[in-house]
C-alpha positions as MATLAB code, in Angstrom:
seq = 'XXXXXXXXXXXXXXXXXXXXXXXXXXXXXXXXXXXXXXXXXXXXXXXXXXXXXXXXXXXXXXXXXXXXXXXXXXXXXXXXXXXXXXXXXXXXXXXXXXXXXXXXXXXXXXXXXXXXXXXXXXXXXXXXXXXXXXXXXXXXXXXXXXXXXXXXXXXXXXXXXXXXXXXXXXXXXXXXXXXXXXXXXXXXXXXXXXXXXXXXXXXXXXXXXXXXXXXXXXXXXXXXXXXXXXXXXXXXXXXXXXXXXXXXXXXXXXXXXXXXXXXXXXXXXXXXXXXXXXXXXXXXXXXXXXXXXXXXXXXXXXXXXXXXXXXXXXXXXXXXXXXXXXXXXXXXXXXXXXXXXXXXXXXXXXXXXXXXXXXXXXXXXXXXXXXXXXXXXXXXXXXXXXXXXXXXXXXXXXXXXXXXXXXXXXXXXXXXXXXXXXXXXXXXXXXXXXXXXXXXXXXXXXXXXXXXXXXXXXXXXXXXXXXXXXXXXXXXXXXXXXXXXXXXXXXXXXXXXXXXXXXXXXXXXXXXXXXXXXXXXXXXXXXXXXXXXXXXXXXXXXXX';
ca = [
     140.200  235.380   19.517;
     143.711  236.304   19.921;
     145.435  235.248   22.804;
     146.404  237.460   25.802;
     150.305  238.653   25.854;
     150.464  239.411   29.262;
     148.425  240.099   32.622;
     148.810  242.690   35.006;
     150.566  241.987   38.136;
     152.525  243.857   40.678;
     150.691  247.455   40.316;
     149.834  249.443   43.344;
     145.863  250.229   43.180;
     145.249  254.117   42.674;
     145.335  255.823   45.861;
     141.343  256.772   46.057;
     138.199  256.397   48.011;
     140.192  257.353   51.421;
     139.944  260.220   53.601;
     142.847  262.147   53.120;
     142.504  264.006   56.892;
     141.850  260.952   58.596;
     144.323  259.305   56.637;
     147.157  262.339   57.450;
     148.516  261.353   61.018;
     150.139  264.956   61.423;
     147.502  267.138   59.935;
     144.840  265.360   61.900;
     147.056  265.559   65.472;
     148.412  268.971   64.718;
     144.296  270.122   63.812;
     143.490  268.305   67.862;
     146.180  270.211   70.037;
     145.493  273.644   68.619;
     141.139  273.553   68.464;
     139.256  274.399   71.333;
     137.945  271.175   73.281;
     134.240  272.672   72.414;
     134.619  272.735   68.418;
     136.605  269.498   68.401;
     134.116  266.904   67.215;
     132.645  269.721   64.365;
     135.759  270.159   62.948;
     136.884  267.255   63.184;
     133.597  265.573   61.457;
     133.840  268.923   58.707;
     137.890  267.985   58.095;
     136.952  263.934   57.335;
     134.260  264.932   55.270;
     136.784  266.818   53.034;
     139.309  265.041   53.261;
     136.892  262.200   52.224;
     135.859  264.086   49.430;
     139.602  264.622   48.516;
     140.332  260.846   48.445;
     137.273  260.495   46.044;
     137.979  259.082   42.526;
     135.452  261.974   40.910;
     137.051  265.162   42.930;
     140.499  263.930   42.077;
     139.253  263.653   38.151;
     137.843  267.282   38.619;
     141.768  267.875   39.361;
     142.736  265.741   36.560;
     140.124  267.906   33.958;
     140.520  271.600   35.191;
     144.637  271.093   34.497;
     144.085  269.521   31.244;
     141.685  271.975   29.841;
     143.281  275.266   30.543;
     141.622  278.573   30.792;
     140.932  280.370   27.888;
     140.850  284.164   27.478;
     138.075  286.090   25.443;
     138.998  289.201   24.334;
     136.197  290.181   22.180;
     132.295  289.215   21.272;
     131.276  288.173   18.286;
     130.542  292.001   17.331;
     134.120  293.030   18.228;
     133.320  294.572   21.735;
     135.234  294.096   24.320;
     134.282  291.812   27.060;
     137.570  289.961   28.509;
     136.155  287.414   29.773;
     138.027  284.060   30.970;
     136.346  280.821   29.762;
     137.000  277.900   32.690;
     135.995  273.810   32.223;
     133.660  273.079   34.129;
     135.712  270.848   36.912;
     137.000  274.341   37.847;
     133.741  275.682   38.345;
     133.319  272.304   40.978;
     136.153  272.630   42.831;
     136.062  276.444   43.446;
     132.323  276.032   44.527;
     133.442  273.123   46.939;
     136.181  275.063   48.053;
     133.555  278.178   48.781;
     131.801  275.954   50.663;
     134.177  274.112   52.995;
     135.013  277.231   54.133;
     138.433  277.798   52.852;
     137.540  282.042   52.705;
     135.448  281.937   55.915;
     138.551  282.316   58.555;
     138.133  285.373   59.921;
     134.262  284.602   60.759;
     134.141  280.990   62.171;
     135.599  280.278   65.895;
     138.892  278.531   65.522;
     138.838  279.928   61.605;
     142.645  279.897   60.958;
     143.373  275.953   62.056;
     140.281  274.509   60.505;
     140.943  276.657   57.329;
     144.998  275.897   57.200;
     143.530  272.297   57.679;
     141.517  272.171   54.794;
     143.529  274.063   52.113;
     146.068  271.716   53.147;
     143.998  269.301   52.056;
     142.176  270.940   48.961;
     145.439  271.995   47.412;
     146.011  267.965   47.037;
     143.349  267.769   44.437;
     143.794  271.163   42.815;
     146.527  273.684   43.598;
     145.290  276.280   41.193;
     141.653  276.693   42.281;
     143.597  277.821   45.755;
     145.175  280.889   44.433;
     141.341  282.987   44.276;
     140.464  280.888   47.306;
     143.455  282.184   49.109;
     143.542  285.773   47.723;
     140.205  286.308   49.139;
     140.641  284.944   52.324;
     144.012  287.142   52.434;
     142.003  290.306   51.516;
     139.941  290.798   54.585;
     142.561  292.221   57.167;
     142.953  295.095   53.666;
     139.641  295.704   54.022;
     139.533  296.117   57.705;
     141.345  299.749   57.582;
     138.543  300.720   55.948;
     135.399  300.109   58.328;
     132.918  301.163   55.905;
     134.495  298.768   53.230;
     134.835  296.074   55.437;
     131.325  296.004   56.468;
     130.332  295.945   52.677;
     132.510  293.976   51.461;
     133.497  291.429   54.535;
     130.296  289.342   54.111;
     130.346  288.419   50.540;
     134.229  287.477   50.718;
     133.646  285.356   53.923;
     130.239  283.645   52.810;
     130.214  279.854   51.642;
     128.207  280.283   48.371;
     130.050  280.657   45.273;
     128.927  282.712   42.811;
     130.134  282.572   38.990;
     128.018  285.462   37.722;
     129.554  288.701   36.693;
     127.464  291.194   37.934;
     127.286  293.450   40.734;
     128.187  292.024   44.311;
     125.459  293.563   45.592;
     123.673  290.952   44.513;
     125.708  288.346   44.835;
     125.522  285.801   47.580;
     128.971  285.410   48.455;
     132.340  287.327   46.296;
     135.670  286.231   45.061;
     138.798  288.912   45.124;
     141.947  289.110   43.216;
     145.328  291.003   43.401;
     147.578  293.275   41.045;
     150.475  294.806   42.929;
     153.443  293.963   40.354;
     154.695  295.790   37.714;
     156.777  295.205   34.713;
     159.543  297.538   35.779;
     159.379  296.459   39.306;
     158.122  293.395   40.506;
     158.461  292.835   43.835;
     159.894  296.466   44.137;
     156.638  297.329   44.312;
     157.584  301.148   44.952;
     158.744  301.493   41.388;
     154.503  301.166   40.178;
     153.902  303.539   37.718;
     150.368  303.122   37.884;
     148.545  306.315   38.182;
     145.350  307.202   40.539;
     143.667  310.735   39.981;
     141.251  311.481   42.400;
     137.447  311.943   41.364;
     134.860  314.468   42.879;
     133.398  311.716   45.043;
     135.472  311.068   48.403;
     137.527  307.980   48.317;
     137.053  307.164   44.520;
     139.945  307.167   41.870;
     140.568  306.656   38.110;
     143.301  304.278   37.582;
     145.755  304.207   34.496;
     148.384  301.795   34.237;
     148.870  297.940   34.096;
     149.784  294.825   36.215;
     151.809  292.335   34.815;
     150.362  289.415   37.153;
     146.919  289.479   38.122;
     145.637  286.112   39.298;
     142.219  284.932   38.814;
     140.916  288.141   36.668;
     137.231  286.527   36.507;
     136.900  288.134   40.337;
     134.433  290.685   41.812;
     137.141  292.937   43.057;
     140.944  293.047   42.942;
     143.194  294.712   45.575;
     145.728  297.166   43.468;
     148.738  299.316   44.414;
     149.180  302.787   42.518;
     150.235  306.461   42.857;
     148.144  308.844   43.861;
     149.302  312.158   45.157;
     150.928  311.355   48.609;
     152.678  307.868   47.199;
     151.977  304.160   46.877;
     148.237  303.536   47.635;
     145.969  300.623   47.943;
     142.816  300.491   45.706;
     139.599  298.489   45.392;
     139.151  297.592   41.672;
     135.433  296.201   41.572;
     135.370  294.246   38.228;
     131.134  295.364   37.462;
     130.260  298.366   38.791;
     127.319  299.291   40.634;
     125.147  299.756   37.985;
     125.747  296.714   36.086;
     128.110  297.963   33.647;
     131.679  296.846   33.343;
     134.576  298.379   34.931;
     137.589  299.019   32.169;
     139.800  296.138   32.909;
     141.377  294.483   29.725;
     142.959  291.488   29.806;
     145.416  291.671   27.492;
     146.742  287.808   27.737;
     147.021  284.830   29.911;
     150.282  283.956   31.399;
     151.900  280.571   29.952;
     152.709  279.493   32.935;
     154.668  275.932   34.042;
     151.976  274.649   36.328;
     149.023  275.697   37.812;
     147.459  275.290   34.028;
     144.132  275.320   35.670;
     144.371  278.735   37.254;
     144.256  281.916   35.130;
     147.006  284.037   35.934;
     146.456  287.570   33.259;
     148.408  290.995   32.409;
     145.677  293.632   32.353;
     145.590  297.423   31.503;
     143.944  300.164   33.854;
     142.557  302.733   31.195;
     140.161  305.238   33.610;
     139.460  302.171   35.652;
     137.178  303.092   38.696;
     138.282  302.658   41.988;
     137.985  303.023   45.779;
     140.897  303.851   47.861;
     141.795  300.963   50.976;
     143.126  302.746   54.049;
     144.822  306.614   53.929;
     146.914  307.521   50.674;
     150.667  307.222   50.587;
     150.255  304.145   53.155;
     149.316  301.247   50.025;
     152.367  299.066   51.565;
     151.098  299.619   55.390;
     147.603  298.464   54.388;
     148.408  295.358   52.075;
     150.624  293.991   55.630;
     148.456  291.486   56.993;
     147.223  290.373   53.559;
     150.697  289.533   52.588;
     151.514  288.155   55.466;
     148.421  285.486   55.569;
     148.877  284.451   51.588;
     152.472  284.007   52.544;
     151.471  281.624   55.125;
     149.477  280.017   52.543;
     152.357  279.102   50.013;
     153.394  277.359   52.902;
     150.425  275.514   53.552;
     150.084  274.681   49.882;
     153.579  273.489   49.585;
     153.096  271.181   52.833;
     150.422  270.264   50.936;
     151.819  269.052   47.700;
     154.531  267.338   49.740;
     152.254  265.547   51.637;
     150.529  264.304   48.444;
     153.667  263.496   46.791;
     154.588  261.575   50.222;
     151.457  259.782   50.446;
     151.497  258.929   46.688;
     155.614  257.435   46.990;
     154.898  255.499   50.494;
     151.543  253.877   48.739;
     153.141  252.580   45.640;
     156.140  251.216   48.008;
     153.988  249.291   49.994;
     152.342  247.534   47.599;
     155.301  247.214   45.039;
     157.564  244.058   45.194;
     160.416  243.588   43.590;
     164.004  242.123   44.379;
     162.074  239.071   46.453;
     159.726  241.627   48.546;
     157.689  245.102   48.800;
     159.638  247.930   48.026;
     158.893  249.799   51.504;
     160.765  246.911   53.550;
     164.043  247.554   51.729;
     166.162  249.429   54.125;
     167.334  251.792   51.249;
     163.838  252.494   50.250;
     162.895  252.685   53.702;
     165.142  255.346   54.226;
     164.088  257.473   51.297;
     160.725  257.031   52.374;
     161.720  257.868   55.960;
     163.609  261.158   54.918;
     160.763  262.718   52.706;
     158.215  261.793   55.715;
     160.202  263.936   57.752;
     160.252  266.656   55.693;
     156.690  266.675   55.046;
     155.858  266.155   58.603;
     157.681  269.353   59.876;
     156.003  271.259   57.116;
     152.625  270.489   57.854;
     153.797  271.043   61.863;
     154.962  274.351   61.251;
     152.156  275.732   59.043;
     149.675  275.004   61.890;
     151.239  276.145   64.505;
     151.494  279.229   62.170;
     147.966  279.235   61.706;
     147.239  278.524   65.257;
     148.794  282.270   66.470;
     146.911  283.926   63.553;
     143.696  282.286   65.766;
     145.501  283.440   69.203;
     145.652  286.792   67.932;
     147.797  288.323   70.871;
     151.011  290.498   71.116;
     153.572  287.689   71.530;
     151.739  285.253   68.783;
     151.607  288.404   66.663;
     155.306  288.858   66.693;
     156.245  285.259   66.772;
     153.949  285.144   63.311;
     156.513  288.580   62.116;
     159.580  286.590   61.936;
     158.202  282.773   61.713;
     155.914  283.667   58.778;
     158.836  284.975   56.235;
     161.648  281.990   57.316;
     159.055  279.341   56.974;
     157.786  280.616   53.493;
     161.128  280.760   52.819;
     162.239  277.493   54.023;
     159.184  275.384   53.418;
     158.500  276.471   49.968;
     161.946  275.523   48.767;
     162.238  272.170   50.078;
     158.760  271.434   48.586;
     160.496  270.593   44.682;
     163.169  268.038   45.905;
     160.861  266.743   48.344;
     158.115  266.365   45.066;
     161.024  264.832   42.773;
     162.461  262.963   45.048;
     159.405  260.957   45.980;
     158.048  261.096   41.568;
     161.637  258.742   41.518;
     160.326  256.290   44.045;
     157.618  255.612   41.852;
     160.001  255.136   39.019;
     159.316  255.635   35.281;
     155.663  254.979   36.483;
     156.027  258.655   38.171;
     157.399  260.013   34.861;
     154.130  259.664   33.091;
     151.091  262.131   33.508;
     148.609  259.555   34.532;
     150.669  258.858   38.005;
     149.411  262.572   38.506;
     153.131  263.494   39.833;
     154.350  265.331   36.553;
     151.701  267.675   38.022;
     153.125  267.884   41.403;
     156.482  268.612   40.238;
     155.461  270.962   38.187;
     153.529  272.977   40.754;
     155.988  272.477   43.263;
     158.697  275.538   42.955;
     155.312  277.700   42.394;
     155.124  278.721   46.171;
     158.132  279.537   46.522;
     158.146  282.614   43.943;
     154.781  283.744   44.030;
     154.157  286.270   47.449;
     158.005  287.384   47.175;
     161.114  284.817   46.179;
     163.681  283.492   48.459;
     165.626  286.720   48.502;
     162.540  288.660   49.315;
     161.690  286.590   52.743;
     164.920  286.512   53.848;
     165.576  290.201   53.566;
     162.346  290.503   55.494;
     163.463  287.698   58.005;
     166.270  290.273   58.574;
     164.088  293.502   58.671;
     162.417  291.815   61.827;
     165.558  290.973   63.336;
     167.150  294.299   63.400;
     163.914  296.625   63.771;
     161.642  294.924   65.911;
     163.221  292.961   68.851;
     159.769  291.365   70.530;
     159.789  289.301   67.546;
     162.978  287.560   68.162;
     162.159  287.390   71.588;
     158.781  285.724   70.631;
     160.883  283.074   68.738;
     163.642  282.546   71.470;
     160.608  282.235   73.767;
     158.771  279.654   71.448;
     162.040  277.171   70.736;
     162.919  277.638   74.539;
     159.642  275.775   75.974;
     161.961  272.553   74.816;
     165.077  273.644   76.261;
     166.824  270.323   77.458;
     164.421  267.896   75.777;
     167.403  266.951   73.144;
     171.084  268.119   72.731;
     171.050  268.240   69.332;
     168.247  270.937   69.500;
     169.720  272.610   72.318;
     173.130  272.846   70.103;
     171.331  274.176   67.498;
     169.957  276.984   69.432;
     173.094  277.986   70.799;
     174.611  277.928   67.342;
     172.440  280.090   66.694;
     171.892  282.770   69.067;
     175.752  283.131   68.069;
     174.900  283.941   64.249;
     172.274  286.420   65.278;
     175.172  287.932   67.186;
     175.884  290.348   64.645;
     173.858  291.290   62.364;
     175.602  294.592   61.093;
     176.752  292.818   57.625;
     173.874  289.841   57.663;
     172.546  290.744   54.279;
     174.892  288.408   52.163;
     173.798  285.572   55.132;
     170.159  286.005   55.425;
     169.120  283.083   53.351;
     171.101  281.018   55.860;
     169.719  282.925   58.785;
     166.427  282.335   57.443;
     166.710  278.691   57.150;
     168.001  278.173   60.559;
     165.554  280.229   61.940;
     162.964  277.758   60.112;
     164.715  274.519   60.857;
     165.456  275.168   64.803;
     161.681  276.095   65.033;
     160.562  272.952   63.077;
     162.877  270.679   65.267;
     161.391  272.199   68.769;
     157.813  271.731   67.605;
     158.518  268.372   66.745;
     160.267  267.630   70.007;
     156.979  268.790   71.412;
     154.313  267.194   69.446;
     155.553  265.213   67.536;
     156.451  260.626   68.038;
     159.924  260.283   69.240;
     160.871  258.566   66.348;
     160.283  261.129   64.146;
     161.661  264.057   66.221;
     164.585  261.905   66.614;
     165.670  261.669   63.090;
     164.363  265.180   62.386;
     167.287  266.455   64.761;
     169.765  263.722   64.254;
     169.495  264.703   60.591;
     168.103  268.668   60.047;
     169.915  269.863   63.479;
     172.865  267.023   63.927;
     175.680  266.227   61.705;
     174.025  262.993   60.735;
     172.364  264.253   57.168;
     173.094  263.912   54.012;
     172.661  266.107   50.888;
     170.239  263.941   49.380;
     167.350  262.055   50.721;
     168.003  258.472   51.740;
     170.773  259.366   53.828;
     169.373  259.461   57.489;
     171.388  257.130   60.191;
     170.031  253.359   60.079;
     170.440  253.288   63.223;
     166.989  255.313   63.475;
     163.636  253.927   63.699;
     162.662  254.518   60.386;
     159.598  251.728   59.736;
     157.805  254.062   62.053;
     158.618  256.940   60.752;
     157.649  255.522   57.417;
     154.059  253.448   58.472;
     153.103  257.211   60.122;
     152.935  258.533   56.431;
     151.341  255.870   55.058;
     148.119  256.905   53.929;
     145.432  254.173   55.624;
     142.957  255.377   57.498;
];
């Protein structure tokens, strides 16, 4: 029997069979202060359950598998028909029905629906990111629907049940219904009034034949995808139903899968409209009024999903660190380390902060929260999505070469992590809007001044930082060349007063001495010493 040539020592355990809620100090204590006292315990007890099924060794493998087996597109039948159909593994099949079922397109018809949802995609885009993307375009294609009355009330219950359903086939007789989106063009993009896309009108009211393509359409196995095209008074939103009502297909071909960096285990398709039926959403010429509130909540869903992947790449660095030694003791008790640690906790903390409080006004509903949500929504997609791929990296290098190699499951992270920030409109695209709202609609800067205000005094380095910059928003006559820079102020102010609110001194202390003060570096690691970082640090650890 040969003889052993070495043993293992000094490896962390993997980071399963925890609950990941439980286990999230911030999630769990932002999820408290904005539910209702009566639905506390429920969602609270429906949270740990996910989050427990996150931590699991089989869900996270169902991650592992739907990534590694990409989908694959079918073009054709053995007979040389046409059926473009998308071919998953079966892990995806898992984790969208779990998904389905915790709820994560049921917002808009469960008390509380926003916070319990933002909670739990949080949470679910940890395991999976790409499954997400049909999960959120449903959930974001409700408020569409809702200009249409008659739509909604057909359409609102299958989109908002808890039952997944694979089956192509009317969604009549489905159980519950999935929905995708095609707005972007080839010649456009996000200039989305340059669609070419053509919509005749058809004898029947309200029904269309569409010609034209999309050059990103996300999850094209769907029932239904929201579309923008021309019809005779301008841009105009469409229903795209992918079987129509009499079981036969609707002319949608796929004409490839995008090759995409990450989010393998999502399909993401360029498909052809070739007298494609459809059904008009809200009054023609008005396709850009209509899709509003459906861009606005899958914008506030990149951020959730990028607090998310921080949080997992946080949770991942701050576990190997504390059970890592080297140099004469565990990694996380060397002050440099420490400090790494320290700085990426912040960051993911005020994420995570932000995105519920974000989710808590869509669940308030009224006209201040409303225009808070117009300028808060585009600075914090801008803002959080970017910081989400240092934040990933930085915390893949605490892991070492260890977080260089596929089976640490970071590779993945850092490949999903600039995702967010392009998809739903780049960086430009936010802060342009971040501007719109400044100089057209004035209750929505007063809805922000009012919201940073309630801690007005609580630290100087805030209350600097507000001052600083009520003077940039002084003139905005020739902001356009500064609007990135407006928009991350906007998001970092806003981050440092909810964290002065909610959040351990400790942490809002560093937050402001290093996002607001003068006491940051460029890179992480750099926050004062002088700080009370071993708390800052043990709050991300993930122990439950």
């Amino acid at each position: 029997m040969a003889g052993s040539t070495h043993i293992v020592i000094n490896q962390p355990p993997p980071l399963i069979g925890y609950d990941a809620f439980t286990a999230d100090r911030a999630l769990s204590a932002a999820m408290e202060r904005h539910t209702a006292p009566e639905l506390l315990d429920e969602v609270r007890a429906e949270l740990a359950a996910l989050g427990r099924a996150c931590g699991s060794a089989q869900t996270q493998e169902w991650g592992a598998q739907a990534n590694g087996h990409p989908p694959r597109l079918r073009t054709h039948d053995r007979y040389g028909r046409r059926v473009d159909e998308v071919d998953f593994h079966p892990a995806w099949h898992r984790l969208l029905g779990k998904g389905v079922a915790a709820g994560l397109t049921a917002a808009w018809s469960r008390p509380g629906g926003h916070v319990r949802r933002a909670a739990a995609f949080q949470l679910w885009t940890q395991v999976d990111a790409g499954n997400c993307c049909p999960l959120s375009m449903t959930h974001a294609a409700v408020p569409a629907l809702r200009t249409d009355p008659a739509l909604a009330a057909e359409w609102e219950p299958r989109l908002t049940s808890m039952v997944y359903d694979r089956e192509l086939r009317p969604a009549r007789l489905k159980a519950g219904a999935l929905f995708g989106m095609g707005m972007t063009e080839k010649q456009g993009g996000s200039d989305v009034s340059a669609n070419s896309t053509a919509a005749r009108a058809l004898a029947e009211e309200g029904t269309y034949e569409l010609t034209g393509h999309k050059w990103f359409c996300s999850a094209p196995m769907s029932d239904g995808f929201l579309v923008l095209a021309q019809a005779a008074e301008g841009l105009t939103c469409f229903l795209v139903p992918r079987v129509l009502e009499d079981g036969a297909r609707n002319v949608f071909l796929i004409q490839r899968l995008k090759d995409k960096l990450g989010n393998r285990s999502n399909a993401s398709s360029e498909v052809e409209f070739d007298g494609t039926w459809a059904r008009r959403v809200g009054e023609e010429g008005r396709g850009v009024r209509t899709i509003i509130e459906m861009v606005a909540a899958t914008r506030l869903d990149c951020v959730l999903g990028s607090a998310g992947l921080m949080r997992q790449a946080v949770a991942q660095a701050v576990h190997h660190c504390a059970y890592r030694e080297a140099f004469g003791g565990k990694l996380v008790d060397k002050p440099l380390m420490r400090n790494v640690l320290a700085d990426l906790a912040l960051e993911s903390e005020a994420a995570t902060t932000l995105a519920l409080r974000l989710a808590a006004a869509c669940d308030d509903g009224g006209e201040q929260e409303r225009a808070l949500l117009r300028i808060a929504v585009p600075a914090a997609k801008y803002w959080v999505t970017k910081r989400c791929a240092p934040v990933v990296v930085e915390a893949a290098e605490c892991l070492g070469g260890n977080g260089y190699v596929e089976e640490s499951g970071l590779p993945r992270l850092v490949r999903e992590s600039p995702l967010n920030s392009i998809w739903e409109g780049a960086g430009n695209v936010q802060a342009l809007d971040v501007l719109r709202a400044l100089r057209r609609e004035p209750s929505a800067l007063n809805a922000y001044l009012l919201e940073v205000g309630r801690t007005r005094g609580a630290d100087h380095r805030l209350d600097t930082a507000v001052k600083d910059l009520l003077t940039e928003l002084g003139d905005l006559e020739e902001a356009e060349g500064r609007a990135r820079r407006l928009a991350e102020r906007l998001a970092l102010v806003l981050q440092g007063s909810l964290l002065v609110r909610y959040a351990p001194p400790e942490v809002a202390d560093a937050f402001c001495a290093a996002r607001l003060g003068a006491n940051g570096g460029a890179a992480f690691g750099t926050l004062p010493p002088s700080l009370d970082l071993k708390s800052v640090v043990e709050r991300a650890r993930p122990v439950a």
